[in-house]
Every structure is written in structure tokens, then in C-alpha cells.
C-alpha positions as CSV (number, residue, x, y, z in Angstrom):
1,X,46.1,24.1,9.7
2,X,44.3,20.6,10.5
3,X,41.6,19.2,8.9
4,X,39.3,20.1,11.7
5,X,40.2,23.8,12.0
6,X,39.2,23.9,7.7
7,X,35.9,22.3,8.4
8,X,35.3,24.3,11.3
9,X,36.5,27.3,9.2
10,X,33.8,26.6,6.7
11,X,31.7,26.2,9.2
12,X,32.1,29.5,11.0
13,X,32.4,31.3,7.4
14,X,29.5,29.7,6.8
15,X,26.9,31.0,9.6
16,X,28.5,34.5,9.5
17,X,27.5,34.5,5.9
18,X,23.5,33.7,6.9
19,X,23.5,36.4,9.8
20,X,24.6,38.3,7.1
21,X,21.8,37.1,4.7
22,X,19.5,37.3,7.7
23,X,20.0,40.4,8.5
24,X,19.4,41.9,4.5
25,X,16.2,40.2,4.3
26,X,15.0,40.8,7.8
27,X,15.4,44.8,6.9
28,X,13.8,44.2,3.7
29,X,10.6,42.3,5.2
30,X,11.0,44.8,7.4
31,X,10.2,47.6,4.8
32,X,7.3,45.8,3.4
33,X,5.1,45.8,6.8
34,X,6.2,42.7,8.8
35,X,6.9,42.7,12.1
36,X,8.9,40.6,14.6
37,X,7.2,37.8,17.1
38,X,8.8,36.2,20.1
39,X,11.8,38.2,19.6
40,X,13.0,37.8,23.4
41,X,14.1,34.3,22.6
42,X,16.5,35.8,19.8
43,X,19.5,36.3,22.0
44,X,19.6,33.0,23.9
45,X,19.5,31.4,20.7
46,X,22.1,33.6,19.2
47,X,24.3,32.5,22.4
48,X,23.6,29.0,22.5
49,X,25.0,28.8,18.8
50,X,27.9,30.8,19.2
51,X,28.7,29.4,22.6
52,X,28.5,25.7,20.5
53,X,31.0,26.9,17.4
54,X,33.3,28.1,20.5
55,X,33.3,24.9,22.2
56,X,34.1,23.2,18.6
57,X,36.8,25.7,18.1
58,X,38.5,25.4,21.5
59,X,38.7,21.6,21.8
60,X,37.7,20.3,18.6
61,X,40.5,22.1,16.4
62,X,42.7,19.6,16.8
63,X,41.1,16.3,16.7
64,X,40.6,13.9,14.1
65,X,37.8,14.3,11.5
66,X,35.5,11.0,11.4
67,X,35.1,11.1,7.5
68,X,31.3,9.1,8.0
69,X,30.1,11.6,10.3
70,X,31.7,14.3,8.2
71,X,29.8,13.0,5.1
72,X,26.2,13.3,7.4
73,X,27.0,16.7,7.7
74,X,28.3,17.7,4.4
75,X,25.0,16.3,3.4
76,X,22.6,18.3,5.4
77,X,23.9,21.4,3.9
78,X,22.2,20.0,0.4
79,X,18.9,20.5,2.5
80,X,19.6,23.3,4.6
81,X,20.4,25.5,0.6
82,X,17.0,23.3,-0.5
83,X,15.6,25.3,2.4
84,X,17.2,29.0,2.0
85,X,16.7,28.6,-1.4
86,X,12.9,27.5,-1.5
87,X,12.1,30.6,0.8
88,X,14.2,32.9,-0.9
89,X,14.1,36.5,0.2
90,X,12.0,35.2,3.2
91,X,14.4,33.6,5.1
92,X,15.9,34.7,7.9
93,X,17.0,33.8,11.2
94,X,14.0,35.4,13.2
95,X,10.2,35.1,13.0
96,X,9.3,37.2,10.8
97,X,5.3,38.1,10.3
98,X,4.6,39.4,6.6
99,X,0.9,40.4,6.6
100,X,-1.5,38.6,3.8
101,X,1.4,36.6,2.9
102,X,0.9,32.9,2.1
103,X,2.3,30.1,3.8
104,X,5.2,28.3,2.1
105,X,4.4,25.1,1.2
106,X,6.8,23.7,-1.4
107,X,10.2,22.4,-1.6
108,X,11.0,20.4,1.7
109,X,7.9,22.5,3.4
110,X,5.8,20.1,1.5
111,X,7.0,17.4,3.5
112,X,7.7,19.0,6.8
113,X,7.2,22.0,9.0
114,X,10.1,23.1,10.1
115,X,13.0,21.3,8.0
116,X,15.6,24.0,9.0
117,X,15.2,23.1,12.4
118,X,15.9,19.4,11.9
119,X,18.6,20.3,9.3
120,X,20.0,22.3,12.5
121,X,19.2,19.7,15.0
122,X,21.1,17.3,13.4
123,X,23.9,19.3,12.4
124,X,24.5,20.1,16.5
125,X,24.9,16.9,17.1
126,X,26.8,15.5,14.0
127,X,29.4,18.1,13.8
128,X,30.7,17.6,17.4
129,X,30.4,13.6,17.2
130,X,32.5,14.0,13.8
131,X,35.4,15.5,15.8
132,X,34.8,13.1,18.3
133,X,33.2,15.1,21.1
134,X,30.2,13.2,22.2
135,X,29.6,15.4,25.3
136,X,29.8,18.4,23.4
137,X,27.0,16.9,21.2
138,X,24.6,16.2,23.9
139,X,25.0,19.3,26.1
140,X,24.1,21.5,23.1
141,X,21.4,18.9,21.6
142,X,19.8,19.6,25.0
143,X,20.4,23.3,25.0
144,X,18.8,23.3,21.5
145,X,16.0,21.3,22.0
146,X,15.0,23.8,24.9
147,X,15.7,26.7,22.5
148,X,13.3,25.2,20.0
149,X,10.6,24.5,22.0
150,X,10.2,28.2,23.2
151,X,10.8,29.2,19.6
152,X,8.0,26.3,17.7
153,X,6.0,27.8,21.0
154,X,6.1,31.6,19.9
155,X,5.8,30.7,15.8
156,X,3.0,28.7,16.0
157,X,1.4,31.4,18.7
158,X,1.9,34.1,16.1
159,X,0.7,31.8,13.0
160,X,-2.6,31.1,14.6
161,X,-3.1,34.8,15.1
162,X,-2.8,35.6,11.8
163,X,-5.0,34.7,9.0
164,X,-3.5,34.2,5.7
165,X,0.3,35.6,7.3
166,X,3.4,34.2,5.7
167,X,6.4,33.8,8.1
168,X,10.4,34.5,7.0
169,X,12.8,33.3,9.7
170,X,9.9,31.1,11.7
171,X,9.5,28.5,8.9
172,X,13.3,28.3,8.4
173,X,15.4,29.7,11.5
């Protein structure tokens, strides 16, 4: 097994483990009243990352790691576990609405709205450019950016409409 085919093992291990975790607290909110928002996106988003672990695993598998670039992404998992950890049983890959539920405001939500989606930004782009795949890094930066913006569209839509709501996946996903 190469280097690349580990990290991208960890990797895949890695978001299978959140849709997992996603998933158990999405049925949990769930029980507790909230409801879904802008859940047509869901699927194209879905897609877009599995299509961009696919393109890793079929023509990054065997190329060399760039340790630097490596490092930038080992390092965004520190923030992206500050973010899963700071939301707790709230997070989850979808925009979840819980009724009467305050905002979350501390931990990196103190300092930005939407840190998961930067941490996930940046991880699109670093991990390809690590195993030197600079086309693969733009395509799905693009594809991503587009995905966010109808996403950031529909959570801050829902948000406004509800007074004192609390969101899972929307602050995080």
C-alpha cells in the first residue's frame, strides 16, 4: 500500500465515520421536533463529495504525498473535531431546524459562521494539491463553492424564519 492510498484510507474511513455520526444525531434531532430545510441540495452535495474522494482514489493512489501540503490538512482536522465537538449532538451533515433552540456561539462559532465550511473548503483543495493534482483541486473547489452558495442560501433563509431556532448540520455541514 503507498503512502497515498493510507492517507486516502483515513480519509475515506474518516467521512464514512461522520455520515455515520450524522445520521445518529439527525434521527435524534429528529425525535426532539426539528425538521429539515433545503433538503433538495442534500444529494448533489452528497455526490459532489463522493464523486471528489473517487477522483482521489482513482488517480491520486499512487502519487507522491507532498509532506507540507499534507501537514495543512492534518491540521484542519484539529478544527474540523473543535467544530464537531463544540456542537456536540447537533451536528450533522444537513440543516437541521431545532425549534427554541439557541444559536451556537462558542468555540470557533465565536469567531466565524460557518467554520466547517472553510475547514471543508480548504480541505478540497489541499488534499488533491498534496498528491499533486492541481486540476482536481480546482474542478471540485468550483463544484464546492457552487454547492455552498445554494446551501449558505437555504440556512440563512431558514434562520431568519425562525426566531430563537438553533441549527445542527447548517452551522457545521
Amino acid at each position: 500500500m503507498t503512502f497515498a492510498a493510507f492517507v486516502l484510507a483515513l480519509v475515506t474511513m474518516q467521512r464514512l465515520g461522520e455520515l455515520v455520526l450524522a445520521r445518529h444525531n439527525t434521527r435524534r434531532l429528529r425525535a426532539m421536533g426539528a425538521v429539515e430545510v433545503g433538503a433538495d441540495h442534500y444529494p448533489l452535495m452528497i455526490s459532489m463529495h463522493t464523486a471528489w474522494l473517487v477522483s482521489l482514489w482513482l488517480l491520486g493512489v499512487d502519487q507522491e504525498v507532498d509532506p507540507w501540503l499534507l501537514s495543512g490538512f492534518v491540521a484542519l482536522q484539529g478544527l474540523r473535531w473543535w467544530v464537531l465537538a463544540t456542537l456536540g449532538p447537533r451536528w450533522t451533515t444537513r440543516i437541521i431546524i431545532l425549534p427554541g433552540a439557541p444559536l451556537v456561539t462558542d468555540g470557533p462559532y465565536r469567531y466565524i459562521s460557518h467554520p466547517n465550511y472553510l475547514v471543508v473548503t480548504a480541505e478540497i483543495a489541499l488534499l488533491p494539491l498534496a498528491l499533486h493534482l492541481p486540476l482536481i483541486a480546482l474542478i471540485f473547489s468550483g463544484l464546492n463553492a457552487a454547492v455552498l452558495f445554494i446551501r449558505i442560501r437555504a440556512e440563512s433563509e431558514a434562520l431568519s424564519g425562525v426566531a430563537g431556532g438553533g441549527v445542527g448540520g447548517g452551522q457545521t455541514a
